[in-house]
N, C-alpha and C positions, 0 to 999 in steps of 0.2 A: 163467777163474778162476785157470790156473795160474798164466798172465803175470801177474793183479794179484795176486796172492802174492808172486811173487819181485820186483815192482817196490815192494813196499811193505815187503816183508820176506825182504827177501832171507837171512838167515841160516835159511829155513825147510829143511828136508829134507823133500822130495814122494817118497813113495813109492807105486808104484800095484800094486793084490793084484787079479789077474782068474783067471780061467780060460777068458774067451775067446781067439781066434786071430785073432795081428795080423799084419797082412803087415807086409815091410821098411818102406815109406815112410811108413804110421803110426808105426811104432815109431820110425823115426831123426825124422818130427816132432814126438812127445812129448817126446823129448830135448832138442830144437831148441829148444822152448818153456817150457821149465824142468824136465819132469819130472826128477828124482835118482837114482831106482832103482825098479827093477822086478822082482816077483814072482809069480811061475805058482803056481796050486792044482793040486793040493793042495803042501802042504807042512808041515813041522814045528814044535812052538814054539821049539824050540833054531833052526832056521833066520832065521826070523822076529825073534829076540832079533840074532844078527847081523849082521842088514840095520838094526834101529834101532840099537846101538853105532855101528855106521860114519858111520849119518847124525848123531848128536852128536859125533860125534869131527867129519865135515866143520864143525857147526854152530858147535862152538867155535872155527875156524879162521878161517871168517867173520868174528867177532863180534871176534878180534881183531886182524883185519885191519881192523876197521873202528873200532876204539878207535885203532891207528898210524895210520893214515888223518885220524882226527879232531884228535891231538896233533900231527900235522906242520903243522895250520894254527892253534893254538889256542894264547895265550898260557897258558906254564906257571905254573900258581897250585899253592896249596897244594890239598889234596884238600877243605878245608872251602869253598871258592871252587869256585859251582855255577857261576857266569856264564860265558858264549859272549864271550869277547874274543880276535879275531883278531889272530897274531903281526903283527910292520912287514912281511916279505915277499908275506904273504896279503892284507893289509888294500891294497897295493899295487898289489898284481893286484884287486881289487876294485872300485878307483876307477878304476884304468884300463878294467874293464870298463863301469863305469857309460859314465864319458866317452864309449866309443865308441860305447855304446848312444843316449846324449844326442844324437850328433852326428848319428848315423844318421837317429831318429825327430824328430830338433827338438825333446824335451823338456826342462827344466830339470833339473837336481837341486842337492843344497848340498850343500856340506861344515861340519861344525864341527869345529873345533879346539878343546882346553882342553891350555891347558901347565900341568902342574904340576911344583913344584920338586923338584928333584933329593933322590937319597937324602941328598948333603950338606947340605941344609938342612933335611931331614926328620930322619935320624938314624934310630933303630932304628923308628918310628913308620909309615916311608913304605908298606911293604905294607901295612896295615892305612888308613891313608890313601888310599891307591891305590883300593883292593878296595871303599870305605865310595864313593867316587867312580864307579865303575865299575857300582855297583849302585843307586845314584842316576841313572845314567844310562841302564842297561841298563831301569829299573821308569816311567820318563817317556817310553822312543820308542817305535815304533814293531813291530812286528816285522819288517817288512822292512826296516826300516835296519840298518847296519851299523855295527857300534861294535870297534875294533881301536886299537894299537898304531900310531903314525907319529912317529917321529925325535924322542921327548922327549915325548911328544903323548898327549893320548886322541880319537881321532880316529870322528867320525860322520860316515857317508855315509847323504845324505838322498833317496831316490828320488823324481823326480816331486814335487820342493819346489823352487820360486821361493823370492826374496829375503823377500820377507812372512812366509811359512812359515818361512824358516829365524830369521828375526828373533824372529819370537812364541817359536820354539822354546829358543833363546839366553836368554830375557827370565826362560822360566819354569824353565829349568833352573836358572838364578842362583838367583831365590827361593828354588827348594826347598833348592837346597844349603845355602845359608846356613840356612836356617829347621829343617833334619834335626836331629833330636835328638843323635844320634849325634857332631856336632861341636857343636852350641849347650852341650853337656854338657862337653865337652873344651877346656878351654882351652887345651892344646897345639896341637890340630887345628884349632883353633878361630883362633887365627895366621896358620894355615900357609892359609886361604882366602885372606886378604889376597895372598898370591901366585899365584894362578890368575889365568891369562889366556887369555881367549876370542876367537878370530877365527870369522867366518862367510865363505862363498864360495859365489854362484850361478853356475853354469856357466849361458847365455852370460854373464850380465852378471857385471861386480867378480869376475871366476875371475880374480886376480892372486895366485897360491897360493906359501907360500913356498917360497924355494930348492930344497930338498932333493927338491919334489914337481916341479920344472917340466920337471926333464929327461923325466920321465914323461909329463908334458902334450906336451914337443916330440916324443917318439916316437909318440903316439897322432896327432899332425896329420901328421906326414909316412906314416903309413901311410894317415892318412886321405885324405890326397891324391894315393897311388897307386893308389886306387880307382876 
């Protein structure tokens, strides 16, 4: 129970109250296995108030180590933007990890790309264009795909999708964008679709990924070839 405590929730403080007698090599393995702290009976409530202070003071230590943790991979939005989009560096590492998964088990997977235009062509509009995109995209895939940031890009990594899969997926993203109230409403935003462009890519087949990603592809074959 303790291990799946701290594996599921790790900002918990386990504190264990006995008045039995533990030898050494129980006590240093409670430790081992996540216990936090520990308390012998009898004892005081002033004591007792002590040992839980400590443990929320650890517990908020955690919690925001694990909010840094979160923003080192996590494209910066505003705070009203709930959506998981991974920064270019993470989303990077991500594909490459797929790749080498792919290459490993013989699986497929895809990539999509959608470019949309630059803050220069958007103007003050573009975050709110971005975000209205981003959440169109994040509310149609999957939960295991990956939807991040690449080189101008809103970039989806598709696990365990062939070229059909990634097609159909291509086909009905379009539709809905265009058909979202949110721009069918806007005729500003409603322009600025006209400039979206979509690429698809199945790793093995038509992986002819552009420029910016290949040097990445060639460092994952030459490692994969000193295997």
């Amino acid at each position: 129970m303790i291990r799946w405590v701290k594996k599921n929730a790790p900002e918990t403080y386990i504190i264990i109250v006995t008045n039995a007698s533990i030898d050494e090599k129980i006590y240093d393995n409670l430790f081992t296995i996540g216990v936090d702290d520990f308390i012998l009976k009898p004892y005081s409530p002033e004591r007792i108030l002590v040992h839980v202070k400590k443990g929320l003071k650890q517990r908020d230590l955690v919690l925001r180590q694990q909010e840094l943790e979160k923003l080192s991979f996590l494209e910066p939005f505003g705070p009203e933007f709930q959506e998981v989009i991974f920064n270019v560096p993470f989303f990077k590492r991500c594909l490459r990890q797929e790749l080498k998964k792919a290459k490993r088990h013989h699986h497929p997977f895809s990539l999509l790309l959608i470019r949309v235009p630059g803050k220069g062509e958007i103007g003050s509009r573009f975050d709110s264009f971005y975000m209205d995109l981003v959440r169109i995209v994040k509310k149609h895939t999957r939960e295991e795909d990956m939807i991040g940031k690449s080189n101008g890009e809103i970039g989806i990594i598709l696990p365990e999708t062939d070229q059909a899969g990634s097609k159909t997926l291509l086909r009905r993203l379009l539709r809905i964008i265009h058909a979202d109230p949110q721009f069918k409403s806007d005729e500003i935003l409603r322009s600025r679709l006209q400039a979206l462009s979509f690429q698809s890519f199945t790793y093995p087949n038509q992986f002819s990924v552009p420029e910016p990603l290949k040097a990445l592809l060639e460092e994952v074959d030459k490692e994969y070839l000193r295997q």
